[in-house]
C-alpha positions as CSV (number, residue, x, y, z in Angstrom):
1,X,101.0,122.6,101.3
2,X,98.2,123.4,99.7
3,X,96.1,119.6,98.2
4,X,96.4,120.6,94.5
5,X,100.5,120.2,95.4
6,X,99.8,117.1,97.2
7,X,97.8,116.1,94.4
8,X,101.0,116.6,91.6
9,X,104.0,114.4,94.4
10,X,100.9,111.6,94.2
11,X,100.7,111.9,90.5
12,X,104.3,112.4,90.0
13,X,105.1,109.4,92.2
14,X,103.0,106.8,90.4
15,X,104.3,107.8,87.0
16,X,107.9,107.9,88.2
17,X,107.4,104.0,89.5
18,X,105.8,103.2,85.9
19,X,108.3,104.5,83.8
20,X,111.2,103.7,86.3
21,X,109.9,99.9,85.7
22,X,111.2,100.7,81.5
23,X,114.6,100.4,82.3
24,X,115.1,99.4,85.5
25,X,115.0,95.5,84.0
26,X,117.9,96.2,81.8
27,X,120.8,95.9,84.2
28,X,118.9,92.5,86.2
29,X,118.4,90.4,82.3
30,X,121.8,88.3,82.7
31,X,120.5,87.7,86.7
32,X,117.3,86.4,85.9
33,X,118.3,84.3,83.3
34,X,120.8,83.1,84.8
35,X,117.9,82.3,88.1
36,X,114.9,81.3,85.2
37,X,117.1,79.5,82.7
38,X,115.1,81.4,80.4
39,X,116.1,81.4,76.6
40,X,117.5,84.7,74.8
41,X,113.7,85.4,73.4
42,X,112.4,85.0,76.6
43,X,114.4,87.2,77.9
44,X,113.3,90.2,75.3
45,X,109.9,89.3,76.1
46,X,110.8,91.1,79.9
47,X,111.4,94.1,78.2
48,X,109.0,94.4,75.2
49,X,105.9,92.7,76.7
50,X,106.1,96.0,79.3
51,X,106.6,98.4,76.7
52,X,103.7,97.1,74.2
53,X,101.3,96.8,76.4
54,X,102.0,100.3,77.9
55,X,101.8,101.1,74.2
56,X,98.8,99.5,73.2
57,X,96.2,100.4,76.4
58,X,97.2,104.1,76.8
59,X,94.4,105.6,74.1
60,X,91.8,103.5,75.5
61,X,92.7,103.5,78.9
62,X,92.1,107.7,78.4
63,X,89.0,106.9,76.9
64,X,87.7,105.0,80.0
65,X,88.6,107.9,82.1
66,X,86.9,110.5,80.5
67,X,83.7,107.8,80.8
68,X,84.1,106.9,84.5
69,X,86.1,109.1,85.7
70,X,90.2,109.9,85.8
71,X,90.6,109.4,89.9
72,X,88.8,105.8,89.3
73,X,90.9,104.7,87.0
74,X,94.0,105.9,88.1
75,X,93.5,104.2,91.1
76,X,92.5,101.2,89.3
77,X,96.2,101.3,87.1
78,X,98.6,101.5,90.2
79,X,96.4,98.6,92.4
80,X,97.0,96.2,88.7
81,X,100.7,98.0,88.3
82,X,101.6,96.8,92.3
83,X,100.0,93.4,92.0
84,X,101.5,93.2,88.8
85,X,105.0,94.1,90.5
86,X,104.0,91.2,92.8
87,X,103.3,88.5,90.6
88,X,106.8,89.7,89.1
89,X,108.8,89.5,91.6
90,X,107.4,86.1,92.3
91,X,107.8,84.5,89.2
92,X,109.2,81.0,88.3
93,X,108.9,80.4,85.0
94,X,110.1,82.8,82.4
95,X,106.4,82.8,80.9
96,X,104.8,83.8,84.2
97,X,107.4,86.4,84.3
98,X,106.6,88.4,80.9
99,X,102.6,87.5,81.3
100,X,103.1,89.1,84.8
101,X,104.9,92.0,83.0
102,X,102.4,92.3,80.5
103,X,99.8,93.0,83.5
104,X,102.4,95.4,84.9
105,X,102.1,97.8,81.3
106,X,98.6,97.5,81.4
107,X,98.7,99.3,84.6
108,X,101.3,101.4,83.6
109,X,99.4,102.7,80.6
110,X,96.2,103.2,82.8
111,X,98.0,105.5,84.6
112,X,100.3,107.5,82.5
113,X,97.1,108.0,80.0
114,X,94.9,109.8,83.3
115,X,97.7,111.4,84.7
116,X,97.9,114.8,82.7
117,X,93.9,115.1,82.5
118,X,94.5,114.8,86.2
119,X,97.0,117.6,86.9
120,X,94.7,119.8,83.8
121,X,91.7,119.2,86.2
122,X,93.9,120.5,89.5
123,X,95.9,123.3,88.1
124,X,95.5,126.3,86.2
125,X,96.7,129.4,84.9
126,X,100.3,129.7,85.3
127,X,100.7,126.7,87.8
128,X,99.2,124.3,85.3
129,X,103.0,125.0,83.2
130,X,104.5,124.7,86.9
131,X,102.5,121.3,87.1
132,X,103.1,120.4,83.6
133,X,107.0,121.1,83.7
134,X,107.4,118.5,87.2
135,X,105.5,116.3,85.4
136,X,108.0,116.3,82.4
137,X,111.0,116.3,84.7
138,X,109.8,113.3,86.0
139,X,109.8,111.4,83.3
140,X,113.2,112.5,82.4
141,X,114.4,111.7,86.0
142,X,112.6,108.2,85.8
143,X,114.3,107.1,82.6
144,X,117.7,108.4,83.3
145,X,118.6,106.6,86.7
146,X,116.4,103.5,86.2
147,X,119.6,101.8,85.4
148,X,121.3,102.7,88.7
149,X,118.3,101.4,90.6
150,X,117.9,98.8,88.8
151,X,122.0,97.6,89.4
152,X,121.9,98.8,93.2
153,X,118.7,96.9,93.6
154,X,119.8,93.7,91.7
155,X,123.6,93.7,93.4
156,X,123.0,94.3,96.8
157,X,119.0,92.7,97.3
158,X,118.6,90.4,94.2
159,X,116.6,90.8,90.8
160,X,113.2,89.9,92.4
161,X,113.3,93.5,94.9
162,X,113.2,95.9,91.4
163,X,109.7,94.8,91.4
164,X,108.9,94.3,94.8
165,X,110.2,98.0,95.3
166,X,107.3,99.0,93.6
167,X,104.9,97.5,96.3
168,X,104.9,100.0,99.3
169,X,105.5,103.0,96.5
170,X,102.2,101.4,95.4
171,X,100.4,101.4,98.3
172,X,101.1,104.7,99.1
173,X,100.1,106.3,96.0
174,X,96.3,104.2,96.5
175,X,96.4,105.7,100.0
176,X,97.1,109.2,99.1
177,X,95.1,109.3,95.8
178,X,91.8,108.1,97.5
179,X,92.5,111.3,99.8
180,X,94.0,114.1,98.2
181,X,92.1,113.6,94.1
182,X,89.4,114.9,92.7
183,X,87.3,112.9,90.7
184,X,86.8,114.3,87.5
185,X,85.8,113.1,83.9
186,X,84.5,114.3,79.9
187,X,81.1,114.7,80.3
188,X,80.8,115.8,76.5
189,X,82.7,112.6,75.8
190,X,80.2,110.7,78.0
191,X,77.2,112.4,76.2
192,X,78.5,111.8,72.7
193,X,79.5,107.7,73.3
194,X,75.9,107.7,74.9
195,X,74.1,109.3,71.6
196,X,76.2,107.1,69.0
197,X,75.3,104.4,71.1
């Protein structure tokens, strides 16, 4: 298999883990309140503080990117999404919980905002649609069975293991995007920050 392929299952992976992470909470809320005593806003805090923050980083998090470089800071999104995932999973307190979730969109957003200016930099032509299409079904995929995850995961292994899933999957996305990406970044962008600064 040829790296640029290898390159796209890395990619692919890492986004399927972040957006997974959207949903996946939905079907564990009356198990970890039930474990945190946490109160009913508390508990919408575990879903929203995710999806703001994933909200709220993305455009500068592609910013950075072009500055430094995409493989950087991709890397840099899924080490802060897998700690993140830790700190989750080990929570005690309702408020470590969603500051820990917080962290964990942060990531998420780093990630999902270099990941297409990734796959633009490794395919082209034809492939890059091929590339672009995977990419799309993933997030599809990610969003539709986070639910069942999330309800195998929570029944048979507890609410703590849909973030703790997230750790080797983690891990294994650093490994493999250290090896198989290129760096890459804007260099016009870089120039034009540089003269308005």
């Amino acid at each position: 298999m040829d790296r640029k392929w290898r390159a796209l299952i890395i990619v692919c992976v890492a986004i399927f883990m972040l957006l997974l992470d959207i949903t996946v909470v939905n079907v564990a809320l009356p198990n970890i309140q039930r474990d945190l005593h946490t109160s009913f806003t508390d508990l919408q805090w575990v879903v929203d503080a995710y999806a703001l923050m994933l909200a709220t980083v993305m455009l500068n998090a592609g910013s950075l990117g072009d500055q430094i470089g995409r493989k950087r800071v991709f890397i840099a999104g899924i080490v802060l999404f897998t700690a993140a995932s830790a700190a989750c999973g080990s929570a005690t307190t309702p408020l470590f919980l969603n500051l820990a979730r917080g962290a964990q969109g942060v990531g998420g957003a780093i990630m999902f905002a270099v990941s297409l200016a990734i796959l633009s930099q490794e395919f082209h032509g034809r492939e890059r649609g091929t590339a672009f299409g995977i990419w799309g079904a993933t997030i599809g995929a990610a969003v539709a069975i986070g639910p069942l995850v999330g309800g195998a995961l929570t029944t048979w292994l507890g609410w703590r293991w849909i973030f703790f899933v997230n750790l080797p999957i983690g891990a294994a996305c650093v490994a493999g995007a250290v090896r198989e990406l290129h760096e890459s970044r804007d260099e016009e962008h870089g120039a034009s920050t540089w003269r308005a600064s």
